[in-house]
PDB file of N, CA, C and O in Angstrom:
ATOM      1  N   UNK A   1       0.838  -1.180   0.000  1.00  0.00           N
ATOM      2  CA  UNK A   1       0.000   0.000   0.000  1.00  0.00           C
ATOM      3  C   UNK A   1       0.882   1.242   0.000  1.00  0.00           C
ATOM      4  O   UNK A   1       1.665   1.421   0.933  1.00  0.00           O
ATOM      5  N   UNK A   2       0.781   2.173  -1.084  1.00  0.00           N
ATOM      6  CA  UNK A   2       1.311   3.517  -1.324  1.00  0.00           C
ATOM      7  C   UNK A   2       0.264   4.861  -0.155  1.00  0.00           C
ATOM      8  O   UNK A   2      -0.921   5.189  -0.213  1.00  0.00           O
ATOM      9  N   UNK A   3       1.572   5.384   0.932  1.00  0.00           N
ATOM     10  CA  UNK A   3       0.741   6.098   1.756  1.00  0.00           C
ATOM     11  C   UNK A   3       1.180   7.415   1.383  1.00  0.00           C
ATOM     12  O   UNK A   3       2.368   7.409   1.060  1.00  0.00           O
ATOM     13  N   UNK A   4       0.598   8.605   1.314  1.00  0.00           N
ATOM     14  CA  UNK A   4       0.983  10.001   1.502  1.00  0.00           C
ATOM     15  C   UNK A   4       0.194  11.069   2.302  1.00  0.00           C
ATOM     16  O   UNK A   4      -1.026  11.204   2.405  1.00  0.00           O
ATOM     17  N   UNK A   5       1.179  11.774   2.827  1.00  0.00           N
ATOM     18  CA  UNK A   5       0.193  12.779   3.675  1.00  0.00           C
ATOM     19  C   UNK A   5       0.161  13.812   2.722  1.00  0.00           C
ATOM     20  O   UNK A   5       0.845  14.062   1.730  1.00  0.00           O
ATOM     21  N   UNK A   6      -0.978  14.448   3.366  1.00  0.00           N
ATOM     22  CA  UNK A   6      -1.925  15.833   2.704  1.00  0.00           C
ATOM     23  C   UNK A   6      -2.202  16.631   3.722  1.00  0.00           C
ATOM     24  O   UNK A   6      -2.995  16.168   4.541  1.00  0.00           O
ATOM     25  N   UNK A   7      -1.807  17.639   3.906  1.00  0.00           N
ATOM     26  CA  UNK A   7      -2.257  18.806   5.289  1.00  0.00           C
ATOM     27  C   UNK A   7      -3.143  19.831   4.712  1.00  0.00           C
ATOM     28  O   UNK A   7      -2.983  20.549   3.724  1.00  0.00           O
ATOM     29  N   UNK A   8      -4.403  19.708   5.803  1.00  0.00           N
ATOM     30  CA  UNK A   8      -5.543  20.826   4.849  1.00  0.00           C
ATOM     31  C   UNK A   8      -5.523  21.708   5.437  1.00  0.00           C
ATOM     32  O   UNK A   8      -4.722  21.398   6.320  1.00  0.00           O
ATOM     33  N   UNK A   9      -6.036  23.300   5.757  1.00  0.00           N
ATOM     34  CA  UNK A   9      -5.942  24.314   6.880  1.00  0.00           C
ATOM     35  C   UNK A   9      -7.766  24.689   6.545  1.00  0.00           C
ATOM     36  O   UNK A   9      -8.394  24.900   5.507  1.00  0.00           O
ATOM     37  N   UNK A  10      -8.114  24.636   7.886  1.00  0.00           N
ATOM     38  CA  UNK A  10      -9.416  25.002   8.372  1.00  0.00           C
ATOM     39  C   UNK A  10      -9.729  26.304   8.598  1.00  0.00           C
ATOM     40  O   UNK A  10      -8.854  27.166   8.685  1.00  0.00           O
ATOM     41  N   UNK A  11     -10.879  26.532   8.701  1.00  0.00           N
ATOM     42  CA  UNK A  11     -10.968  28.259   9.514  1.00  0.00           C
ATOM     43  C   UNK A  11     -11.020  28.386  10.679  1.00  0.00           C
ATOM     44  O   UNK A  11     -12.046  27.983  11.227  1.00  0.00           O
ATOM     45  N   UNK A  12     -10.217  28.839  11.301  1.00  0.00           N
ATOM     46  CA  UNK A  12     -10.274  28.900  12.607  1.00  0.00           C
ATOM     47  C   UNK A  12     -11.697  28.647  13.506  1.00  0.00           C
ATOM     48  O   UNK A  12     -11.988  27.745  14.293  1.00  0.00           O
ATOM     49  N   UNK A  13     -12.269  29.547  13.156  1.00  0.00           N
ATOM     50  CA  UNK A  13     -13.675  29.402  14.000  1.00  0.00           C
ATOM     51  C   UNK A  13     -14.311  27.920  14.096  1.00  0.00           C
ATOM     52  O   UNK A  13     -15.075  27.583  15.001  1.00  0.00           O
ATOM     53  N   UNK A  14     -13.844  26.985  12.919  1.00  0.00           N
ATOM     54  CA  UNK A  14     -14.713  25.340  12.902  1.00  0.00           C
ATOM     55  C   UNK A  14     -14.437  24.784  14.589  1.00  0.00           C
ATOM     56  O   UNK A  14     -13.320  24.650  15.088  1.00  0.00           O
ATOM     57  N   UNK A  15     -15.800  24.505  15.310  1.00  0.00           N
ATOM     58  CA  UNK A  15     -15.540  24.364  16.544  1.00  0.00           C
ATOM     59  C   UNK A  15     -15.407  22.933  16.901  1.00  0.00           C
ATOM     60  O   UNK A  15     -15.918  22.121  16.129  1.00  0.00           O
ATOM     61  N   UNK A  16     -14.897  22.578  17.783  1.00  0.00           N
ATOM     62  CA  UNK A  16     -14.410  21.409  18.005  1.00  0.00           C
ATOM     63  C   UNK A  16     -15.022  20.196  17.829  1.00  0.00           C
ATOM     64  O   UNK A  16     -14.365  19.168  17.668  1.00  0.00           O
ATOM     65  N   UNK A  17     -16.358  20.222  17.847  1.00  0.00           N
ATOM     66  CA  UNK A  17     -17.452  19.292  17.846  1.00  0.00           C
ATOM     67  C   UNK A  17     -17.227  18.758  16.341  1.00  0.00           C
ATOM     68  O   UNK A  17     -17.294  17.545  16.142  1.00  0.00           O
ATOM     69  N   UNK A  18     -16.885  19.904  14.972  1.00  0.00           N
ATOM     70  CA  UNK A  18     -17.151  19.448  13.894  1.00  0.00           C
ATOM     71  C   UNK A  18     -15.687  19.262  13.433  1.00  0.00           C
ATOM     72  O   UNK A  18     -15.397  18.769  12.343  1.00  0.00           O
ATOM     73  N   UNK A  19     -15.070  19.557  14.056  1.00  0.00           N
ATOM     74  CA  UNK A  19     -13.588  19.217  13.877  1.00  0.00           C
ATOM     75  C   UNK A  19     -13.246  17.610  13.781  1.00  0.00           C
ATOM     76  O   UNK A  19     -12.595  17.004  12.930  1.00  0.00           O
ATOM     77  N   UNK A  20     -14.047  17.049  15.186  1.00  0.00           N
ATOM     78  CA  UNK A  20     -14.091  15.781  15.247  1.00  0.00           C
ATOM     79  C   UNK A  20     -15.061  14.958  14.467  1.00  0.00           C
ATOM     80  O   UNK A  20     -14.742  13.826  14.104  1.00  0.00           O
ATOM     81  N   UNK A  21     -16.254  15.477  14.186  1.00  0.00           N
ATOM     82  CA  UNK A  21     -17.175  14.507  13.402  1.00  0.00           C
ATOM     83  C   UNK A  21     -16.449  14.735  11.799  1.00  0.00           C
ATOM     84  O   UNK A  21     -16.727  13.874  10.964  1.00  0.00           O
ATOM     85  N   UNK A  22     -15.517  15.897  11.373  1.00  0.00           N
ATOM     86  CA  UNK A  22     -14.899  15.446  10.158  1.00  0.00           C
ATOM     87  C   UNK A  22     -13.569  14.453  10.237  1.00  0.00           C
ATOM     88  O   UNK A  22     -13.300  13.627   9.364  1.00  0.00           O
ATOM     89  N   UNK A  23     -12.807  14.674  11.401  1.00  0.00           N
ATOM     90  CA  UNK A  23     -11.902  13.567  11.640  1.00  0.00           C
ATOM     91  C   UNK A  23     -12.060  11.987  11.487  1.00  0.00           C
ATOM     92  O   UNK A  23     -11.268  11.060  11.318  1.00  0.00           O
ATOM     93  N   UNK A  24     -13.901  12.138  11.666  1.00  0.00           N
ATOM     94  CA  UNK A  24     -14.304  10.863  12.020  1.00  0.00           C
ATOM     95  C   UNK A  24     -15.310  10.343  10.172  1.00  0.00           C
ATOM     96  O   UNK A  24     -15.508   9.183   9.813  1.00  0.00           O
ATOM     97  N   UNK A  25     -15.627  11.291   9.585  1.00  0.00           N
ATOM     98  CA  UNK A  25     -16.055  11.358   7.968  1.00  0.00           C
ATOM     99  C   UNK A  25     -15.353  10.669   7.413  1.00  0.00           C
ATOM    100  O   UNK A  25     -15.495   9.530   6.966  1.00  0.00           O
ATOM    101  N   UNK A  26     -14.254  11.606   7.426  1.00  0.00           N
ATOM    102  CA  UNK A  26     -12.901  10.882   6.858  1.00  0.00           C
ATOM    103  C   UNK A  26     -11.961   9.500   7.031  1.00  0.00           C
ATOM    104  O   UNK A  26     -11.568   8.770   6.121  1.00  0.00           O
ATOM    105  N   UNK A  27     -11.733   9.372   8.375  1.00  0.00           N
ATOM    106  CA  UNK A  27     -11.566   8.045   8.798  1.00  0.00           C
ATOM    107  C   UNK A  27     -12.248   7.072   8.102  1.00  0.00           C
ATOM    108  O   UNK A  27     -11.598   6.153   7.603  1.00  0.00           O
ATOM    109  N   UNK A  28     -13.651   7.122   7.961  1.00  0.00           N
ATOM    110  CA  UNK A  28     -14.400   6.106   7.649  1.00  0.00           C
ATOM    111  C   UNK A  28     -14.290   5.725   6.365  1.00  0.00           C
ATOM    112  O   UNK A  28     -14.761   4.683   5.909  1.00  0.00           O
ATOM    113  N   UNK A  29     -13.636   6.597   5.721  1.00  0.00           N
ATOM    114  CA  UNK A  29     -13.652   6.212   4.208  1.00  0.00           C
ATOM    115  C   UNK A  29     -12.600   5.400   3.451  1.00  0.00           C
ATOM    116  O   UNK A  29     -11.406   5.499   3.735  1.00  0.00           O
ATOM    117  N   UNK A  30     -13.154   4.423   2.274  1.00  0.00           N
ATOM    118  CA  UNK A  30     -11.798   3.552   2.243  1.00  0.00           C
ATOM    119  C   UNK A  30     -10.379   4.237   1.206  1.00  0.00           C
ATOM    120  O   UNK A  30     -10.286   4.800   0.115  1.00  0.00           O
ATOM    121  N   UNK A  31      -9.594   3.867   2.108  1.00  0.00           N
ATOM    122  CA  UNK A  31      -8.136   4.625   1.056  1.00  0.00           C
ATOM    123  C   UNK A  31      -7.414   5.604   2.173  1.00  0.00           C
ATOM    124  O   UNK A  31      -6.209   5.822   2.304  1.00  0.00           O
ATOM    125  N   UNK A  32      -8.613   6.172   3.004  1.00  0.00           N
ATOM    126  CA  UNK A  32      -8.258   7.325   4.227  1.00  0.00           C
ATOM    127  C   UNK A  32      -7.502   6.445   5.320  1.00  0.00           C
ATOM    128  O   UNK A  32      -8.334   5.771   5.928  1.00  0.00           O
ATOM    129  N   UNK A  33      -5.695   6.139   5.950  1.00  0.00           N
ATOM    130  CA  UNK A  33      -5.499   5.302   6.878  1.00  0.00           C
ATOM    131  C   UNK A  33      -5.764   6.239   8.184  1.00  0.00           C
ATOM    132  O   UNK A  33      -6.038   5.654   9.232  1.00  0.00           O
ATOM    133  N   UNK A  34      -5.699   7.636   8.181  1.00  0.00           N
ATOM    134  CA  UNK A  34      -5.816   8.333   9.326  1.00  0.00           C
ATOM    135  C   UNK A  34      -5.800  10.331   9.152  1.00  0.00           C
ATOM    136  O   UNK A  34      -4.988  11.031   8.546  1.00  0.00           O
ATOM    137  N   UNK A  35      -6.735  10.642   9.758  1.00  0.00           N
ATOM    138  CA  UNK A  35      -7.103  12.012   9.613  1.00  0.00           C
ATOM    139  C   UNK A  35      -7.189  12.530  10.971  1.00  0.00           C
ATOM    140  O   UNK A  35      -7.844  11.988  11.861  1.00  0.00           O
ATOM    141  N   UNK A  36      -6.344  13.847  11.132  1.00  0.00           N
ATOM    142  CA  UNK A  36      -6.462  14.047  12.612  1.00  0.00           C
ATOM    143  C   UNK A  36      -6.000  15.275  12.617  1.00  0.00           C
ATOM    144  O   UNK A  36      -4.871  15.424  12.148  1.00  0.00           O
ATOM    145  N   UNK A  37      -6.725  16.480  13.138  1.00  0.00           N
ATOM    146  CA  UNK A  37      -5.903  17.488  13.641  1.00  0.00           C
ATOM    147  C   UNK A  37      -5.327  17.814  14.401  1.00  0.00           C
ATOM    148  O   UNK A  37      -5.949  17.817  15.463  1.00  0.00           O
ATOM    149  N   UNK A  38      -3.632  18.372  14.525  1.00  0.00           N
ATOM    150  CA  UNK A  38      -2.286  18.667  15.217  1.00  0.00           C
ATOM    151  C   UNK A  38      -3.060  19.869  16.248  1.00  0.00           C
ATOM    152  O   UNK A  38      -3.059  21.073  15.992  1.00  0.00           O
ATOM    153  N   UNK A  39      -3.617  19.325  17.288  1.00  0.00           N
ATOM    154  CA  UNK A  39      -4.246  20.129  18.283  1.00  0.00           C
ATOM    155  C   UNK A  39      -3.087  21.372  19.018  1.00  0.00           C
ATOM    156  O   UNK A  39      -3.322  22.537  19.338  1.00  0.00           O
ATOM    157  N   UNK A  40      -1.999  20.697  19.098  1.00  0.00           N
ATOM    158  CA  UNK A  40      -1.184  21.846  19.898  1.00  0.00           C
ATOM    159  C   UNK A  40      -0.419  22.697  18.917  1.00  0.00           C
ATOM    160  O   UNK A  40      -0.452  23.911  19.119  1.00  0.00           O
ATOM    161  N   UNK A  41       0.489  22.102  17.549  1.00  0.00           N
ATOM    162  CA  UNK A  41       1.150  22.905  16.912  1.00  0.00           C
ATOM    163  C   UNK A  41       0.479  23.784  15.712  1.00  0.00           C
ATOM    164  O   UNK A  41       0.943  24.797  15.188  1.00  0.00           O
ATOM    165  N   UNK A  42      -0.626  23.174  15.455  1.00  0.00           N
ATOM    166  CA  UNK A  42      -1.474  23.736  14.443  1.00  0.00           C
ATOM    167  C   UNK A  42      -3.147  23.438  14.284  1.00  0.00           C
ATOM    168  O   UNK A  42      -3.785  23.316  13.239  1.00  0.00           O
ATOM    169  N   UNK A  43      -3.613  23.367  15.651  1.00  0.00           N
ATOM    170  CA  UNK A  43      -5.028  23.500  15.399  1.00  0.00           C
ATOM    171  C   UNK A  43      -6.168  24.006  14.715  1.00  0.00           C
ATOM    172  O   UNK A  43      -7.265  24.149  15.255  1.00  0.00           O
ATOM    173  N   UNK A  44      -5.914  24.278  13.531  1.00  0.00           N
ATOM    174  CA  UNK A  44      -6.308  24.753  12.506  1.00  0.00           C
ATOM    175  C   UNK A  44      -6.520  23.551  10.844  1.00  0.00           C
ATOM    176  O   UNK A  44      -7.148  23.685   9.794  1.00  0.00           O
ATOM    177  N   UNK A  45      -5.550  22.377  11.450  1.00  0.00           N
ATOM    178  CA  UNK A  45      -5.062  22.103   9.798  1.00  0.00           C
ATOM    179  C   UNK A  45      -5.295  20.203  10.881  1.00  0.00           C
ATOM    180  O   UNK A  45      -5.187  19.820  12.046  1.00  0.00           O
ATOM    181  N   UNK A  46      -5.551  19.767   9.888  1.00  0.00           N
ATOM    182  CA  UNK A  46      -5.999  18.496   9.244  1.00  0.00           C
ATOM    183  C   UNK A  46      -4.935  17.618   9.061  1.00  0.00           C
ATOM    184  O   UNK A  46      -4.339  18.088   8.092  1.00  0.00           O
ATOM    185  N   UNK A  47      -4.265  16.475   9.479  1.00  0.00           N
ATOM    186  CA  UNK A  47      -3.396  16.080   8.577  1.00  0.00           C
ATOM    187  C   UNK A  47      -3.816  14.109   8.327  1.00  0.00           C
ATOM    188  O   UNK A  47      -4.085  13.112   8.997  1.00  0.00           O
ATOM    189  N   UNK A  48      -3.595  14.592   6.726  1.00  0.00           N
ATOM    190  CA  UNK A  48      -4.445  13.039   6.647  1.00  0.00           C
ATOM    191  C   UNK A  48      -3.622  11.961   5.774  1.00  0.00           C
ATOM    192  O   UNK A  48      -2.885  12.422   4.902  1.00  0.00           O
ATOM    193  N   UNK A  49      -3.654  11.279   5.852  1.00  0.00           N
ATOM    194  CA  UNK A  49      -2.484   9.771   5.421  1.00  0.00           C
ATOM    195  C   UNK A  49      -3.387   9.021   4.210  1.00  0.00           C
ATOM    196  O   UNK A  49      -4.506   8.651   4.565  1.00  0.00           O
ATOM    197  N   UNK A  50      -3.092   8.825   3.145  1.00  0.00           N
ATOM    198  CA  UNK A  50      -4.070   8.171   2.382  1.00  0.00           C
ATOM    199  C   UNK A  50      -3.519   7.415   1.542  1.00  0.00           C
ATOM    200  O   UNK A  50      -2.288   7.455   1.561  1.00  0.00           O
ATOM    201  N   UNK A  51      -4.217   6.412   0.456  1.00  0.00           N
ATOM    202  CA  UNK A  51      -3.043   5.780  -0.016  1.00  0.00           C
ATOM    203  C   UNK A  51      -4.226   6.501  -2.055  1.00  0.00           C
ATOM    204  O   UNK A  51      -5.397   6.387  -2.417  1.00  0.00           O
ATOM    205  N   UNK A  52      -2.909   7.162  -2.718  1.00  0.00           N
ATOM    206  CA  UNK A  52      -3.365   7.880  -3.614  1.00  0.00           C
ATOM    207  C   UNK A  52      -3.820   6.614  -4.762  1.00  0.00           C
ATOM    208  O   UNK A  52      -4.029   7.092  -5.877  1.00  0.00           O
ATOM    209  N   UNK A  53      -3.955   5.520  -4.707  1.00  0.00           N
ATOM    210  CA  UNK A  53      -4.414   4.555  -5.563  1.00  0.00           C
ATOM    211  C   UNK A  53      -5.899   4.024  -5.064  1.00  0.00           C
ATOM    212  O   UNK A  53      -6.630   3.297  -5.737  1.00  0.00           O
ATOM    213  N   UNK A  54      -6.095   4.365  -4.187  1.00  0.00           N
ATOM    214  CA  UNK A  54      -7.801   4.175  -3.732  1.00  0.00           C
ATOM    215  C   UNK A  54      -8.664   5.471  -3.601  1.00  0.00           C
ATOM    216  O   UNK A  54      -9.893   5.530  -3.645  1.00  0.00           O
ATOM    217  N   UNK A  55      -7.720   6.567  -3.421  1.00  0.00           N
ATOM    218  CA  UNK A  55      -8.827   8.238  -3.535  1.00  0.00           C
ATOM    219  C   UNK A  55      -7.656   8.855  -3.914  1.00  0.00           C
ATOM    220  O   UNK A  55      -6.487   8.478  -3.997  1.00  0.00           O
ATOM    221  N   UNK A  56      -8.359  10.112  -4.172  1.00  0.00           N
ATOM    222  CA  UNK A  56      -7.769  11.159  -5.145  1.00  0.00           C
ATOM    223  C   UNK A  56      -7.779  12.062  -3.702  1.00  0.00           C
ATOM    224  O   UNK A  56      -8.592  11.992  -2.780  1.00  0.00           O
ATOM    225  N   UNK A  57      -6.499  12.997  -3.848  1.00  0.00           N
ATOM    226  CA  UNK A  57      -6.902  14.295  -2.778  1.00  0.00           C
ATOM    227  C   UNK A  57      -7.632  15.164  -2.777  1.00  0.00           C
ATOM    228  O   UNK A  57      -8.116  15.766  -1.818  1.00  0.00           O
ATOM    229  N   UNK A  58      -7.831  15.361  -4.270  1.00  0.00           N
ATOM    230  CA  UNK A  58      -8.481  16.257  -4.286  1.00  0.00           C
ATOM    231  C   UNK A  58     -10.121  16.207  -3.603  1.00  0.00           C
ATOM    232  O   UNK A  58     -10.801  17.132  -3.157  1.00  0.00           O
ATOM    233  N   UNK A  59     -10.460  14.571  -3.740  1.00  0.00           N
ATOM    234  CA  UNK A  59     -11.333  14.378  -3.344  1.00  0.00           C
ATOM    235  C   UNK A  59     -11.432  14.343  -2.319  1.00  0.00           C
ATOM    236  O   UNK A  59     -12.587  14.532  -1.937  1.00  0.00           O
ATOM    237  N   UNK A  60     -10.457  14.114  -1.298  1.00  0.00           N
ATOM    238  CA  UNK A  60     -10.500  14.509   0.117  1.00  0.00           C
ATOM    239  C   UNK A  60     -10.931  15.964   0.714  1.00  0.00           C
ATOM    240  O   UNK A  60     -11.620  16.089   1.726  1.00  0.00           O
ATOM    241  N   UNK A  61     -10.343  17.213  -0.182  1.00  0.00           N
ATOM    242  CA  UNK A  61     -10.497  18.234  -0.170  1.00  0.00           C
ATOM    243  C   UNK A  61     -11.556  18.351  -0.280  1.00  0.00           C
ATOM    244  O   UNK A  61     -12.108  18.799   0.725  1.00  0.00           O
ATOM    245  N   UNK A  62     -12.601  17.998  -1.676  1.00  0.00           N
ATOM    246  CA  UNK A  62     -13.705  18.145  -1.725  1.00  0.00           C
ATOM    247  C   UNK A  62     -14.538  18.042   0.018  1.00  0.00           C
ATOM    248  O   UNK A  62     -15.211  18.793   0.724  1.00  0.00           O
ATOM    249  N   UNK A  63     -14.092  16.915   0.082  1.00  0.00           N
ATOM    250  CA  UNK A  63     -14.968  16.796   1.230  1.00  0.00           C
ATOM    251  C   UNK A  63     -14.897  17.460   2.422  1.00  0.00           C
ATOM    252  O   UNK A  63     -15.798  17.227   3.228  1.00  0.00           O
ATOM    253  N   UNK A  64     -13.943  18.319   2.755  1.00  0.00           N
ATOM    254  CA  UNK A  64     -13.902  18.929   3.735  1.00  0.00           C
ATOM    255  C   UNK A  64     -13.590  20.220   3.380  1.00  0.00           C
ATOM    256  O   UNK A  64     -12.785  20.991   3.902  1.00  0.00           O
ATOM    257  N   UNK A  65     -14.175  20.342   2.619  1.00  0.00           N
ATOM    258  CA  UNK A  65     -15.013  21.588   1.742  1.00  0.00           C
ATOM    259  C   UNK A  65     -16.421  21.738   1.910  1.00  0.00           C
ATOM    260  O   UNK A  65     -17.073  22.774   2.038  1.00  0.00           O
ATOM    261  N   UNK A  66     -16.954  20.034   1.883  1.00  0.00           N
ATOM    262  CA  UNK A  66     -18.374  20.230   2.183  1.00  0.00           C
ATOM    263  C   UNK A  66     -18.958  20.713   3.830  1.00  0.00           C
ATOM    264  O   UNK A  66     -20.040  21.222   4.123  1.00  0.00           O
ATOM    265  N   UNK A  67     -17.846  20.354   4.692  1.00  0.00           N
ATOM    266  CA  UNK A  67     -17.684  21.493   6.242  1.00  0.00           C
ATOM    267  C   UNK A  67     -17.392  22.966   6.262  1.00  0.00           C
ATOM    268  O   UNK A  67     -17.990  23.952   6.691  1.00  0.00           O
ATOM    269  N   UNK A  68     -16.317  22.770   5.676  1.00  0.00           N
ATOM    270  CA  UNK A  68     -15.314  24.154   5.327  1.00  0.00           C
ATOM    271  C   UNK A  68     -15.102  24.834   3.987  1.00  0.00           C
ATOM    272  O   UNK A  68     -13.921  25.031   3.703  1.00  0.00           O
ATOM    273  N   UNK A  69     -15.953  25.205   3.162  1.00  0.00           N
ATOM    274  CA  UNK A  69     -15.830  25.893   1.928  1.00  0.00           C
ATOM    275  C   UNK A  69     -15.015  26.402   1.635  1.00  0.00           C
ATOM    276  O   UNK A  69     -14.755  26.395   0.431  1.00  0.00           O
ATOM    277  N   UNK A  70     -14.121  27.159   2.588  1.00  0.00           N
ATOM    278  CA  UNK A  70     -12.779  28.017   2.376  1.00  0.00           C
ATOM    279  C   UNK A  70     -11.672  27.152   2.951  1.00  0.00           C
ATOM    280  O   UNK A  70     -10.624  27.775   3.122  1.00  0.00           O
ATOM    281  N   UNK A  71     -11.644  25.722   3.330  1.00  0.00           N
ATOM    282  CA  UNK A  71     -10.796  24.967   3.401  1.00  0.00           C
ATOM    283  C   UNK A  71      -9.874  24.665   2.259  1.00  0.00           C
ATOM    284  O   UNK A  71     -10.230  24.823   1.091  1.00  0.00           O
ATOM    285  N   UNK A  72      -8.571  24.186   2.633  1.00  0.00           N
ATOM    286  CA  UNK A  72      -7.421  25.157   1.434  1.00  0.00           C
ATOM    287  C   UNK A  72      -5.794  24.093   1.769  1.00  0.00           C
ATOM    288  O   UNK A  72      -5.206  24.272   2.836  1.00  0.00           O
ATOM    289  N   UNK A  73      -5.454  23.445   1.125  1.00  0.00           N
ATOM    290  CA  UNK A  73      -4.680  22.376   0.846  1.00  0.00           C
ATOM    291  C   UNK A  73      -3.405  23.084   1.092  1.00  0.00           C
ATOM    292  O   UNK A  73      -3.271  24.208   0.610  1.00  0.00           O
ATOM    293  N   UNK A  74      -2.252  22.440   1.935  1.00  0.00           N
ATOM    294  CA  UNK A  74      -1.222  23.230   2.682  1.00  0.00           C
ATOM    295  C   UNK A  74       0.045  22.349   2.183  1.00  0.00           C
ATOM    296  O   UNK A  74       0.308  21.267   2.708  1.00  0.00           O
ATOM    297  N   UNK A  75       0.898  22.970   0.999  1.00  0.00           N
ATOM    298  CA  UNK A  75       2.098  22.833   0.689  1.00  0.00           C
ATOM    299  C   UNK A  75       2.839  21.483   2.285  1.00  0.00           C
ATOM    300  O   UNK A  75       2.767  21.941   3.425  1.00  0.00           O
ATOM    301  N   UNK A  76       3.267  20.440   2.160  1.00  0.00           N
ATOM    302  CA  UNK A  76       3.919  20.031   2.676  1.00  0.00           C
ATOM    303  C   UNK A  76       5.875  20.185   2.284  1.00  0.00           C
ATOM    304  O   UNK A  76       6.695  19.619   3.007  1.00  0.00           O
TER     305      UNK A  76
END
């Protein structure tokens, strides 16, 4: 299995409740091995592990777009 991370940046204001039910969207989906936001160094941003032969990122993005509209894909 081919893994790569993808770091997304949120809007600040997304409150914690939906922070976690997208941590938990994502998780569930197949190709996604782990999605989690860096609570102390960057609580703002997403960082998610996927393997690019079962989803596309972009499609990841999509989806946490459908939370965060102005959610915005972060140069690693």
């Amino acid at each position: 299995m081919n893994t790569v991370d993808m770091m997304i940046h949120v809007h600040p204001e997304l409150d914690v409740k939906m922070r976690m039910d997208l941590e938990r969207k994502l998780m569930g989906r197949v190709g996604i091995d782990c999605a989690e936001f860096e609570h102390k160094p960057h609580p703002h941003s997403i960082l998610v592990k996927y393997d690019p032969d079962a989803i596309a990122g972009m499609t990841i993005l999509q989806m946490v777009r459908k939370v965060d509209p102005v959610a915005s894909r972060v140069g690693l």
